[in-house]
C-alpha positions as CSV (number, residue, x, y, z in Angstrom):
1,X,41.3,-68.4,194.1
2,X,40.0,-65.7,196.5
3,X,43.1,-63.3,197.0
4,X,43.3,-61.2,199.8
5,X,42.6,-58.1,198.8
6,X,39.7,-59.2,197.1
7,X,38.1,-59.8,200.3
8,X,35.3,-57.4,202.2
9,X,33.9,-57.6,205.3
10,X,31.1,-60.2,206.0
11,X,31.9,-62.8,203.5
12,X,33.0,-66.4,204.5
13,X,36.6,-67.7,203.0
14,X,37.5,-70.9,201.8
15,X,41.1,-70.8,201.1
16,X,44.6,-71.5,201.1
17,X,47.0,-69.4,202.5
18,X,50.6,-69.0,203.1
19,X,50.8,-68.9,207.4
20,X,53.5,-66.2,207.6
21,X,53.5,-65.5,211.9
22,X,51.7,-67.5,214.0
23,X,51.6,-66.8,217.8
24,X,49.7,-68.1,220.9
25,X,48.3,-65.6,223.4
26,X,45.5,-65.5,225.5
27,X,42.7,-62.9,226.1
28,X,41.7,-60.7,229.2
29,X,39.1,-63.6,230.6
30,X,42.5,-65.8,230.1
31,X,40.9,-68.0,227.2
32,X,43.8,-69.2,224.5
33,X,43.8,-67.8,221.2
34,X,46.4,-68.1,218.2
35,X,47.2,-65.3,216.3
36,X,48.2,-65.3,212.7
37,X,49.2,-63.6,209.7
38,X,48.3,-64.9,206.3
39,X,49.8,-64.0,203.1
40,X,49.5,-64.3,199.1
41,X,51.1,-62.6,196.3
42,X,48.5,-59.7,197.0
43,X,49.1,-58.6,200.5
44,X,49.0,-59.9,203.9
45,X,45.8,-59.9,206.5
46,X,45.2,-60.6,210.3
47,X,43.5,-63.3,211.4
48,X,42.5,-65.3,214.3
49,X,41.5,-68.6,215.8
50,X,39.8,-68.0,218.7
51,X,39.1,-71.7,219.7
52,X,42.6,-73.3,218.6
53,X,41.6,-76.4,220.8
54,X,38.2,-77.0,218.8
55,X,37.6,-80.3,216.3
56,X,38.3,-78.3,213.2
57,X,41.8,-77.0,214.0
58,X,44.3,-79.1,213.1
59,X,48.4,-79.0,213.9
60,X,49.8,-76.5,210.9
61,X,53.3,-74.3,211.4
62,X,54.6,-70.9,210.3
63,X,55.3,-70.9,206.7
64,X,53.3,-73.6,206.0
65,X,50.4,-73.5,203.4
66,X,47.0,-73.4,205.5
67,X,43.4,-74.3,203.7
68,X,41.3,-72.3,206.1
69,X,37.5,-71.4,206.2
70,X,36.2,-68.3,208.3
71,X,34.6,-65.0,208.4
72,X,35.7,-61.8,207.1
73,X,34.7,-59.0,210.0
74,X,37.0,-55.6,210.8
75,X,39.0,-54.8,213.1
76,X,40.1,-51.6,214.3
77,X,39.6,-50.6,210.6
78,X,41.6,-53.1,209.6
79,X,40.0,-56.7,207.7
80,X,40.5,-59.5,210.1
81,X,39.6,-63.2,209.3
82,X,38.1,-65.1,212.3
83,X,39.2,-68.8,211.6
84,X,37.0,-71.4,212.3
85,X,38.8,-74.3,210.4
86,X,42.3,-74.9,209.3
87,X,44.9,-77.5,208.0
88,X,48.2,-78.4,206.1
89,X,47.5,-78.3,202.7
90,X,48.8,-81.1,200.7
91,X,51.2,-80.3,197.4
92,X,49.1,-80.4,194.8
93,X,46.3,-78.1,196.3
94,X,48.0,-74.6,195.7
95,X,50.7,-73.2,193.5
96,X,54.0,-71.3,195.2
97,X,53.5,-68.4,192.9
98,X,49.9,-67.6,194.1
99,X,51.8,-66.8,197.5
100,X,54.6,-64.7,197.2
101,X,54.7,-61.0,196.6
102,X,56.2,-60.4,192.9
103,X,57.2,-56.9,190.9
104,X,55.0,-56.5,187.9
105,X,58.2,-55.5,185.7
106,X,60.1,-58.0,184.5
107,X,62.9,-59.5,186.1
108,X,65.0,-60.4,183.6
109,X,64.6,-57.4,182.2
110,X,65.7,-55.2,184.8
111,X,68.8,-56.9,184.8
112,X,69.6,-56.1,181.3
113,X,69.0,-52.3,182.8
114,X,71.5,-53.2,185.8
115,X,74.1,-53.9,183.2
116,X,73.5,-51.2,181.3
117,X,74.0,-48.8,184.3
118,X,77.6,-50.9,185.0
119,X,78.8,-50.6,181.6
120,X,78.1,-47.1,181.6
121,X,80.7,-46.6,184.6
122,X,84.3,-45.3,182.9
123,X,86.3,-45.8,185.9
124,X,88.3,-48.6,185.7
125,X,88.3,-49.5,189.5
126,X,84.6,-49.0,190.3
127,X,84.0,-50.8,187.0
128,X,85.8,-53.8,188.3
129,X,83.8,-53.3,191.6
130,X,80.9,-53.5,190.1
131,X,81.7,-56.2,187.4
132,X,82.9,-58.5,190.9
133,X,79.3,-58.0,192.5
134,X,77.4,-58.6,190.1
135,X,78.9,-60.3,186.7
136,X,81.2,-62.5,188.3
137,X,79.5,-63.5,191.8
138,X,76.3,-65.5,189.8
139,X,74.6,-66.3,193.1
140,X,75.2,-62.6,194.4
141,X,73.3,-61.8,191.5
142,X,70.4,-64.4,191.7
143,X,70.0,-63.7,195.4
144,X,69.6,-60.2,194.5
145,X,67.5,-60.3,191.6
146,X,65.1,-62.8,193.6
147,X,65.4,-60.4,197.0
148,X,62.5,-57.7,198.2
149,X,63.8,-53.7,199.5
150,X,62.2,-54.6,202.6
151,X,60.0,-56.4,204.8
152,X,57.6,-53.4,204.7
153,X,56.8,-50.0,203.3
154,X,58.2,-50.2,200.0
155,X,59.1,-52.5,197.3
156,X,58.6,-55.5,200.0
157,X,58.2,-58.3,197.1
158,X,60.6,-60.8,194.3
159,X,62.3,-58.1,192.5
160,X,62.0,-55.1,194.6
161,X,65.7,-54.7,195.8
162,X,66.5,-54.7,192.0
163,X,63.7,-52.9,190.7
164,X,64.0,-49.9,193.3
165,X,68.0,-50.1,192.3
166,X,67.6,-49.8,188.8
167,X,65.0,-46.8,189.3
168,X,67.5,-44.8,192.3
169,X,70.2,-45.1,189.6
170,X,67.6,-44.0,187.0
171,X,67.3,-40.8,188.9
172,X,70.8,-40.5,189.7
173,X,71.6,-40.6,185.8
174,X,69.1,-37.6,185.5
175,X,71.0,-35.8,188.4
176,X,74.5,-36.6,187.1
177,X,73.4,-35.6,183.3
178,X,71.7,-32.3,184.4
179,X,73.7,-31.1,187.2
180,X,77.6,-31.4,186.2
181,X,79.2,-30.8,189.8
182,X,78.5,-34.4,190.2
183,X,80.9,-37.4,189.2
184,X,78.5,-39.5,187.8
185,X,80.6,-43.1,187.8
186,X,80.8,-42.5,191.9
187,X,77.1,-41.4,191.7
188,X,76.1,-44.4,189.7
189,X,78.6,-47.1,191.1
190,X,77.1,-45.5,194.9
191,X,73.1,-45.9,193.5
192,X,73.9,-49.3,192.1
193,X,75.4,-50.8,195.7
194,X,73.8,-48.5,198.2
195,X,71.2,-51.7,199.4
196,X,73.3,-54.7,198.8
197,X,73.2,-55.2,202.4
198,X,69.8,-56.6,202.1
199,X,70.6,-59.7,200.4
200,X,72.2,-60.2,204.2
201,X,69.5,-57.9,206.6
202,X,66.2,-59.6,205.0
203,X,66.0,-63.5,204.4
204,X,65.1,-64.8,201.2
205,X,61.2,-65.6,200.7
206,X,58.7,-66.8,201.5
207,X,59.8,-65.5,205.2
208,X,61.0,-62.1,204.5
209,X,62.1,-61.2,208.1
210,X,65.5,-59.7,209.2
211,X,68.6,-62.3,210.1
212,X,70.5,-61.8,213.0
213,X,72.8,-59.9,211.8
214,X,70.2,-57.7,209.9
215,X,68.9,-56.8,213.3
216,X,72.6,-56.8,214.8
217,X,73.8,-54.1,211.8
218,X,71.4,-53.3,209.4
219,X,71.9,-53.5,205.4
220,X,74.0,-50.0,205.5
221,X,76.9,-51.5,207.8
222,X,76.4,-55.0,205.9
223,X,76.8,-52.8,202.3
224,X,79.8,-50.6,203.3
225,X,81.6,-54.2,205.0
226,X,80.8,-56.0,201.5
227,X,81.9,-53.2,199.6
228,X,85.4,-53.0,201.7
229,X,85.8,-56.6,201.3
230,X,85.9,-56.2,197.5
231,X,87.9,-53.5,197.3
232,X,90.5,-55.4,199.2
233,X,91.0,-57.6,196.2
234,X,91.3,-55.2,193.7
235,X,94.8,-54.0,193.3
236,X,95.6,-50.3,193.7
237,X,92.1,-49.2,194.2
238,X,92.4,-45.5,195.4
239,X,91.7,-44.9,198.9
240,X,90.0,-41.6,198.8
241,X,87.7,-43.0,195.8
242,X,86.9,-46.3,198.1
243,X,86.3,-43.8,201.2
244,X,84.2,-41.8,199.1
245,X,82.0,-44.5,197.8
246,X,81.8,-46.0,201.3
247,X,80.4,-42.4,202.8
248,X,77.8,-42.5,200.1
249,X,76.3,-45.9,201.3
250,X,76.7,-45.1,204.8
251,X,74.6,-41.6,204.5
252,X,72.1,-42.9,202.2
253,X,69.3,-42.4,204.4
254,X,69.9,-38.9,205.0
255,X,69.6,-38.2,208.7
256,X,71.3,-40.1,211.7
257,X,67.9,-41.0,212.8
258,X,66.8,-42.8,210.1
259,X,69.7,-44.9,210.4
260,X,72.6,-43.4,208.7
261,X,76.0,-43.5,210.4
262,X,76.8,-40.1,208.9
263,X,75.1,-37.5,207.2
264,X,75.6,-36.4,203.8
265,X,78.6,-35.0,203.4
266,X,79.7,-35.3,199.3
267,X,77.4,-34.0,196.7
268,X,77.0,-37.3,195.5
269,X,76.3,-38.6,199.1
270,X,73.4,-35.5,199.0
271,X,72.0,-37.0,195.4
272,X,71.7,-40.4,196.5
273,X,69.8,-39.9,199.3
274,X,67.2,-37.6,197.4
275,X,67.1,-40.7,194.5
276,X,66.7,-43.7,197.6
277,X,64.0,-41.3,199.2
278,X,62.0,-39.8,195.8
279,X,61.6,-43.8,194.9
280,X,61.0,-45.1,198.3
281,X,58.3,-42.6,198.9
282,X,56.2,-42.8,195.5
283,X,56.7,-46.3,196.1
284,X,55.0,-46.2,199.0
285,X,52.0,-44.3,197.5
286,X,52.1,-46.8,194.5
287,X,51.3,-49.6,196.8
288,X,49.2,-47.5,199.1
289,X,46.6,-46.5,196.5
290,X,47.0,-49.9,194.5
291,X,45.7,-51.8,198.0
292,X,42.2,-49.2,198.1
293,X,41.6,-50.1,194.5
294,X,39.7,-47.5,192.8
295,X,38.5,-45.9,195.3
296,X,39.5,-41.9,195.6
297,X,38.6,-40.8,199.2
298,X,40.9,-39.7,201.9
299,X,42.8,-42.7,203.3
300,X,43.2,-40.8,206.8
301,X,46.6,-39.8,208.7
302,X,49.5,-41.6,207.3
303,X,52.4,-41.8,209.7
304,X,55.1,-41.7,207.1
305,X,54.0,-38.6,205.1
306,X,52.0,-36.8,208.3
307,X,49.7,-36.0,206.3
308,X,46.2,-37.1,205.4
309,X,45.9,-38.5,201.3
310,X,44.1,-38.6,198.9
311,X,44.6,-40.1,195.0
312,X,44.2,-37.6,192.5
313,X,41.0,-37.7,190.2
314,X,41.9,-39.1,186.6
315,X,41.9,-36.8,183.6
């Protein structure tokens, strides 16, 4: 199989591919066109049919699995297929793995981590807490194990929600073990719940795209609503402790523009959101040199770190 990102400009594509948007819209002469966005476990590319009406074009929906044949040009520096056949592939033809995003650590494994982290946790209440999310509610867990940190940026495959958990409460050990004004079972219990919400804001795969009420509230209200709802049932649980918790998930991000209710206002609260952002950003540097390959220029002006980067040469 030809993945995408294996492909370079001027080759012709025979392949299957999972159809992840596909949208009609027409150009400035008023000629129809369909617009799509094709995906395997190795990215996402644009493409489009420009004659959707022609012979070779059959009837095919969104998240279906599309054999297509076309021409690899660029786009606005971006690769862009130009489809000139396409069709329903039958089962049989490809394999569900080859299309969906997956971490490269172990899942399973990661989950012995996750319990680790839990077990380390010596309060009794935000022990239970945790035990309740994720020992005793088994298809919390699976959801969460199986669920991506987002539909972009970082961590966007299977296994990213838990795999950027386990690595924000891997910092937030380091914090809690080196800097002793922090209580590290609220500074764990806070890194191992801060993005729960997702299981609710993202849909499962293969579509990956935010629910209703993930536009409506976003995974930090979603979090600090599950996180009340459990506490309800645990007897006694102290109110400043589940306030505190609660102010840690809603200020993870940092600043009220990037979505946070409230702005730090715990030490905790302050650690978390330098963990979330640390992992979240290297993340994002992981992935963005990983998709240029081996290749060590300058990638240009990157929106997210206003800066222009470049990967460092290896020693």
């Amino acid at each position: 199989m030809k993945f995408i990102n294996e492909l370079r400009e001027g080759e012709r594509v025979g392949e299957i591919y999972l159809c992840k948007q596909k949208q009609s819209a027409v150009t400035k002469n008023g000629k129809p066109y369909e617009s799509l966005i094709l995906q395997d476990k190795t990215g996402t590319i644009d493409a489009k049919i420009w004659d959707p009406n022609s012979q070779g074009i059959d009837d095919f929906g969104v998240l279906d699995h599309i054999s297509i044949v076309g021409d690899v040009n660029s786009f606005a520096g971006a690769l862009q297929i130009s489809v000139k056949r396409a069709r329903r592939a039958k089962e049989g033809e490809y394999q569900v793995s080859d299309y969906l995003p997956v971490s490269e650590n172990n899942v399973d494994e990661m989950a012995e981590r996750l319990m680790d982290h839990i077990c380390s946790v010596e309060n009794p209440y935000l022990r239970e807490l945790l035990e309740i999310l994720f020992i005793e509610d088994e298809g919390f867990l699976q959801a969460f194990k199986g669920h991506s940190a987002a539909k972009t940026v970082h961590h966007g495959f299977v296994g990213g929600l838990l795999e950027h958990t386990i690595s924000v409460a891997d910092l937030c050990d380091h914090y809690a073990r080196t800097y002793p004004i922090l209580n590290r079972d609220l500074l764990i219990t806070a890194a191992l719940c801060h993005d729960i919400g997702k299981t609710r804001e993202l849909a499962p795969f293969p579509l990956n795209d935010y629910t209703d009420d993930g536009q409506l509230l976003g995974h930090i209200v979603i979090g600090t609503e599950m996180i009340h709802d459990i506490i309800r049932g645990i007897p006694d649980f102290p109110a400043l402790l589940e306030s505190e918790l609660k102010h840690c998930i809603l200020s993870h991000h940092g600043e009220l523009e990037y979505g946070s209710p409230k702005k730090p206002a715990l030490a905790e609260a302050v650690a978390l959101n330098l963990a979330d952002n640390t992992d979240a950003r290297m993340e994002t540097l992981t992935e963005l040199f990983g998709s240029k390959g081996a290749k060590k220029d300058w990638l240009g002006y990157n929106r997210l770190f206003e800066s222009n980067l470049r990967k460092t040469e290896d020693v």
